[in-house]
N, CA, C and O atoms as a GROMACS GRO file, in nm:
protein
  260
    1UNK      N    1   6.446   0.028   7.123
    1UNK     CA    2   6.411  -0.071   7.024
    1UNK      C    3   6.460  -0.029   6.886
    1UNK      O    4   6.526  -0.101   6.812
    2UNK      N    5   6.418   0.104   6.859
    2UNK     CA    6   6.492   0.156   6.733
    2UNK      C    7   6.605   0.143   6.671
    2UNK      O    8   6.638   0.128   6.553
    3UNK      N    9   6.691   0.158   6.834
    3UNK     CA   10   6.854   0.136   6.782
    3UNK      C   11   6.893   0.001   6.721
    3UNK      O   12   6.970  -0.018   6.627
    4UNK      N   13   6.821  -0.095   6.797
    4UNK     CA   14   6.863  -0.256   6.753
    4UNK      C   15   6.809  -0.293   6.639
    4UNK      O   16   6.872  -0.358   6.556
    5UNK      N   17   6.708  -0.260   6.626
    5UNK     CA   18   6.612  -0.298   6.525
    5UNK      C   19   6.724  -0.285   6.356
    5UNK      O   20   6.826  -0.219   6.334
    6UNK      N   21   6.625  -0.403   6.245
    6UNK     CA   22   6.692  -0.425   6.104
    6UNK      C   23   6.577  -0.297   6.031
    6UNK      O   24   6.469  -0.251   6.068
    7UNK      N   25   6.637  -0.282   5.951
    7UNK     CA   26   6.578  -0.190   5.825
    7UNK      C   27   6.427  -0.244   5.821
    7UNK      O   28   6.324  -0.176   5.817
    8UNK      N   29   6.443  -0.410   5.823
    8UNK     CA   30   6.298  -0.468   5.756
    8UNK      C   31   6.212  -0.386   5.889
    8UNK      O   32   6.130  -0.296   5.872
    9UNK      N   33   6.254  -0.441   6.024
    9UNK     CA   34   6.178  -0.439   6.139
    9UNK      C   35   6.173  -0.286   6.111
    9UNK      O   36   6.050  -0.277   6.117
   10UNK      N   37   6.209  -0.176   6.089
   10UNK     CA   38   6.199  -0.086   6.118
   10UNK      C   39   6.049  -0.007   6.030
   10UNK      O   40   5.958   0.060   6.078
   11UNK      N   41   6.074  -0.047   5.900
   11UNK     CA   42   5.936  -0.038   5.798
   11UNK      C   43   5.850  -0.064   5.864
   11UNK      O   44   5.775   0.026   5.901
   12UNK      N   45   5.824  -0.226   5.912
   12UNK     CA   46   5.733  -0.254   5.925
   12UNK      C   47   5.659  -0.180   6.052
   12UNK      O   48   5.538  -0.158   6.050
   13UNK      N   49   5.735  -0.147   6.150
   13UNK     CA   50   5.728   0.002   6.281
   13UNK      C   51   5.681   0.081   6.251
   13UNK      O   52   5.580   0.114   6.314
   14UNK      N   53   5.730   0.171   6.123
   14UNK     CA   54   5.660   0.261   6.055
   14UNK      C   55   5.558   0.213   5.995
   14UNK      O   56   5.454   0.270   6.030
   15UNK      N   57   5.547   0.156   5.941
   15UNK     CA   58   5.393   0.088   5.878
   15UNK      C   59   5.279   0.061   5.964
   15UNK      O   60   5.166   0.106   5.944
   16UNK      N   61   5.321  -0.026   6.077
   16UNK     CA   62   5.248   0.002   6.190
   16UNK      C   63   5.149   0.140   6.260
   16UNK      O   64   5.036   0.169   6.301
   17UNK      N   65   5.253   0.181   6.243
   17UNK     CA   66   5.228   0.323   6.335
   17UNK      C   67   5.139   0.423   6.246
   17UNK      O   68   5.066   0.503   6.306
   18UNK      N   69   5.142   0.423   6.099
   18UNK     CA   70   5.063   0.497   6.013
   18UNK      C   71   4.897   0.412   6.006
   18UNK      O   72   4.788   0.468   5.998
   19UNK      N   73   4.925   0.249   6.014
   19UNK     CA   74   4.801   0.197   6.047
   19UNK      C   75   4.744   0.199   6.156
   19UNK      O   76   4.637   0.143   6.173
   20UNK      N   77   4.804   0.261   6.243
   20UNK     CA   78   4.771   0.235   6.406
   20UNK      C   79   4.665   0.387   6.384
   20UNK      O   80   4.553   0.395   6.435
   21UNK      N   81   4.717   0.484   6.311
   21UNK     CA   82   4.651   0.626   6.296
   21UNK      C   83   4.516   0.601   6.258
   21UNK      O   84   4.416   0.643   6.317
   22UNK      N   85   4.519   0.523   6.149
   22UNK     CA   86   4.392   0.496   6.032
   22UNK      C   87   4.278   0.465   6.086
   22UNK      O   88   4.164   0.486   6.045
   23UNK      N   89   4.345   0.378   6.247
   23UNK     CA   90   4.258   0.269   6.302
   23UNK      C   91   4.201   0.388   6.382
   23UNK      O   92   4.085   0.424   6.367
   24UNK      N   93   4.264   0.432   6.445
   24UNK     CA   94   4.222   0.536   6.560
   24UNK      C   95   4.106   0.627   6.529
   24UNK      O   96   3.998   0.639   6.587
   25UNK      N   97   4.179   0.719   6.369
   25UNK     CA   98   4.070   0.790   6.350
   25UNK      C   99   3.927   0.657   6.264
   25UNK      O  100   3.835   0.728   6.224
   26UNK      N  101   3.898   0.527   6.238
   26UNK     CA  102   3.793   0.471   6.258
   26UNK      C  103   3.746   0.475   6.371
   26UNK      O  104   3.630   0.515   6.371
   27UNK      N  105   3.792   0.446   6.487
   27UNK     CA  106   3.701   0.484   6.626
   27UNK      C  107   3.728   0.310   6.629
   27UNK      O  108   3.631   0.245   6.668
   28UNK      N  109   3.851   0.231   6.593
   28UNK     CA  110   3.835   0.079   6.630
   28UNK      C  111   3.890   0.075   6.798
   28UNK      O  112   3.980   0.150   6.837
   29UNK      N  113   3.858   0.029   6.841
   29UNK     CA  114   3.903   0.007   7.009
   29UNK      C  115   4.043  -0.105   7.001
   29UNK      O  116   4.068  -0.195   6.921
   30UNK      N  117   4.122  -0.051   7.129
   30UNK     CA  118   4.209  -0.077   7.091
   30UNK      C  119   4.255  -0.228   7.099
   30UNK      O  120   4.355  -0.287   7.059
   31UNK      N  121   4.182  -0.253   7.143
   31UNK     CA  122   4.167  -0.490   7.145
   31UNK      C  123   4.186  -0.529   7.013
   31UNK      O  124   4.264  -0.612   6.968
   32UNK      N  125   4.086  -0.443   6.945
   32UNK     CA  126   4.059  -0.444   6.804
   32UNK      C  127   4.217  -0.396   6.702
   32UNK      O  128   4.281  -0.449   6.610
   33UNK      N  129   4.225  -0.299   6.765
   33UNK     CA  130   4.348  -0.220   6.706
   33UNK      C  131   4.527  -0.387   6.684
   33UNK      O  132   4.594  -0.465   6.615
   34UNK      N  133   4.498  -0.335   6.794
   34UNK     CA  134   4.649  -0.475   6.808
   34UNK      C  135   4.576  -0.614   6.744
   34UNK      O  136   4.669  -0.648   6.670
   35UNK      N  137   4.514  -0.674   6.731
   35UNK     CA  138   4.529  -0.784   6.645
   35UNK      C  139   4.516  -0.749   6.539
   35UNK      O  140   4.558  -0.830   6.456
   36UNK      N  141   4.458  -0.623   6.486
   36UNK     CA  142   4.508  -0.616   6.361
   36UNK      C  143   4.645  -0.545   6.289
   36UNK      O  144   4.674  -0.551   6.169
   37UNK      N  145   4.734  -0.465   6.414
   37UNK     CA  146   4.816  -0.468   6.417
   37UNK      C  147   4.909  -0.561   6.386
   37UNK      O  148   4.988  -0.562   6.291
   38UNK      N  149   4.895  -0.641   6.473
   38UNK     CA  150   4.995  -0.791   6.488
   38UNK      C  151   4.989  -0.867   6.342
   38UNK      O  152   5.089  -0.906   6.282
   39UNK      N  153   4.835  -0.884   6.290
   39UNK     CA  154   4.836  -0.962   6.180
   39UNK      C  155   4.896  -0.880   6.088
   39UNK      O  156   4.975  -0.941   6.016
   40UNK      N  157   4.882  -0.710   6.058
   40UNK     CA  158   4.964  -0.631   5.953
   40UNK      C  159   5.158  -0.720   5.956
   40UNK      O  160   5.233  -0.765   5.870
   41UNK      N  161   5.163  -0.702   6.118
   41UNK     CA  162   5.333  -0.704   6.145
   41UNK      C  163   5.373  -0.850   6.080
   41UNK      O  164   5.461  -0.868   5.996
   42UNK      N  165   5.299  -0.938   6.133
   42UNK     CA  166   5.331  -1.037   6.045
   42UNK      C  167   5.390  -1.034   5.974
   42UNK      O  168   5.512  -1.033   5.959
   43UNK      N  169   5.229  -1.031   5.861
   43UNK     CA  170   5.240  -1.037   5.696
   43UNK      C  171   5.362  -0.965   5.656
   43UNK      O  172   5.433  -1.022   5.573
   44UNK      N  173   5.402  -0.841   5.704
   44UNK     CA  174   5.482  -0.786   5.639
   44UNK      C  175   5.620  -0.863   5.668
   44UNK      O  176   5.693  -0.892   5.572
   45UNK      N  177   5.657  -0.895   5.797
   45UNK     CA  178   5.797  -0.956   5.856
   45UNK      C  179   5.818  -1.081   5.722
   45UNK      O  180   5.918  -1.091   5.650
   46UNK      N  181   5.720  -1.147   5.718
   46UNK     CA  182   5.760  -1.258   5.658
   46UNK      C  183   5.742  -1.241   5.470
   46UNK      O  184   5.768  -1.335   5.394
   47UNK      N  185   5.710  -1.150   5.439
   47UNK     CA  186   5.703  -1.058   5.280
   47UNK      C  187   5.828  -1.007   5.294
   47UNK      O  188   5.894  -1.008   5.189
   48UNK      N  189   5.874  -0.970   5.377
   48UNK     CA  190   6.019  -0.943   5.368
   48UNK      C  191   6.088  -0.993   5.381
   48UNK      O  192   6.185  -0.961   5.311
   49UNK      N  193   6.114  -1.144   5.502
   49UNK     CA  194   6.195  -1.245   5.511
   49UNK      C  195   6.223  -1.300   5.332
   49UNK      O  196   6.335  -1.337   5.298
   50UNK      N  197   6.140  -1.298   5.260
   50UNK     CA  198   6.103  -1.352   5.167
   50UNK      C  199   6.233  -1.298   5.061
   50UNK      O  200   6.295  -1.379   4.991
   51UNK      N  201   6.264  -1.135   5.061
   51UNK     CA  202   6.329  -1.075   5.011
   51UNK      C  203   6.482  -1.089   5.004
   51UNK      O  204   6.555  -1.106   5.101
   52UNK      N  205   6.513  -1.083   4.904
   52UNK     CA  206   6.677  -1.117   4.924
   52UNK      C  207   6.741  -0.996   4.879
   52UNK      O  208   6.769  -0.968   4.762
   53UNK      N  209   6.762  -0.919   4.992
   53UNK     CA  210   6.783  -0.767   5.022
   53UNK      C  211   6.930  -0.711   4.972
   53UNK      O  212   6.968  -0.594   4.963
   54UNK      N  213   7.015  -0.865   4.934
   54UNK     CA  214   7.144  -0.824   4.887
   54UNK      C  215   7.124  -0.820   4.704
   54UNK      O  216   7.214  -0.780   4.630
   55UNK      N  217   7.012  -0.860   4.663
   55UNK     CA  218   7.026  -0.802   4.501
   55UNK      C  219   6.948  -0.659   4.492
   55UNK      O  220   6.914  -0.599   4.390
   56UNK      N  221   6.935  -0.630   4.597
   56UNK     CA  222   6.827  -0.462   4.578
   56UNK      C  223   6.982  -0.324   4.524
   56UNK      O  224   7.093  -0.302   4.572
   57UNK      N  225   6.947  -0.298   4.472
   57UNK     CA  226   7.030  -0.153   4.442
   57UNK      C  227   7.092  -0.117   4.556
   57UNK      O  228   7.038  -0.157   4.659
   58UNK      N  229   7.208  -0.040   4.568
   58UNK     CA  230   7.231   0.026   4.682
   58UNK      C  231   7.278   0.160   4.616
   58UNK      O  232   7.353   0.172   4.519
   59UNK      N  233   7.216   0.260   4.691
   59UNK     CA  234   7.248   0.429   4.727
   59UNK      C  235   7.366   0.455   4.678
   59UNK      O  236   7.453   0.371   4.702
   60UNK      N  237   7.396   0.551   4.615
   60UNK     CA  238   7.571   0.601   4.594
   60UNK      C  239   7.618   0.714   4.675
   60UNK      O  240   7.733   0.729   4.717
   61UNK      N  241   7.483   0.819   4.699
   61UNK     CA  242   7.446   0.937   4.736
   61UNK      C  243   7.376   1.020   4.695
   61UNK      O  244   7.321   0.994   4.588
   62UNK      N  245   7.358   1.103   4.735
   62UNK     CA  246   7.275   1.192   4.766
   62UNK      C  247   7.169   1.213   4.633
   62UNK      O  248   7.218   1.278   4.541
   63UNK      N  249   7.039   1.167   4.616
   63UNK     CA  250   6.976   1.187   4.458
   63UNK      C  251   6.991   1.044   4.364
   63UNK      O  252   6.940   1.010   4.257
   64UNK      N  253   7.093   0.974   4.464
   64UNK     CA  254   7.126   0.888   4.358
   64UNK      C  255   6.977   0.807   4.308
   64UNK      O  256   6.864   0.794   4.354
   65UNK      N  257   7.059   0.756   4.173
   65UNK     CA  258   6.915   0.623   4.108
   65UNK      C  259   6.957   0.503   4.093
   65UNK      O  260   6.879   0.415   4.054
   0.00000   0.00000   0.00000
C-alpha cells in the first residue's frame, strides 16, 4: 500500500497510526478504535483534497528553507 500510496494518503497513515497508539494506550476497544479512526482519515483526506499542493514550497536540498 505504501508504495502506491500519494504523499497526502501517506500523512494521513502516519497520522493514523500515532492515533491508533493514543487510542490503545486509553484502553478504547477496538470497534471503538476504527470509527474513530475512519472519521480522523476522513477529515484529514478531504483537508487536504482542499490543498493546492502545487503553490507549497518545494525542497532544494538538504536543510533547505
Amino acid at each position: 500500500m505504501r508504495d502506491e500510496a500519494t504523499i497526502q494518503q501517506l500523512l494521513v497513515l502516519a497520522n493514523m497510526e500515532s492515533y491508533n497508539a493514543i487510542l490503545i494506550e486509553q484502553d478504547k476497544p477496538q470497534s471503538e478504535r476504527l470509527v474513530l479512526l475512519r472519521e480522523l482519515a476522513v477529515r484529514q483526506m478531504q483537508t487536504l483534497e482542499t490543498l493546492d499542493v502545487g503553490n507549497l514550497p518545494q525542497l532544494t536540498g538538504r536543510g533547505a528553507k
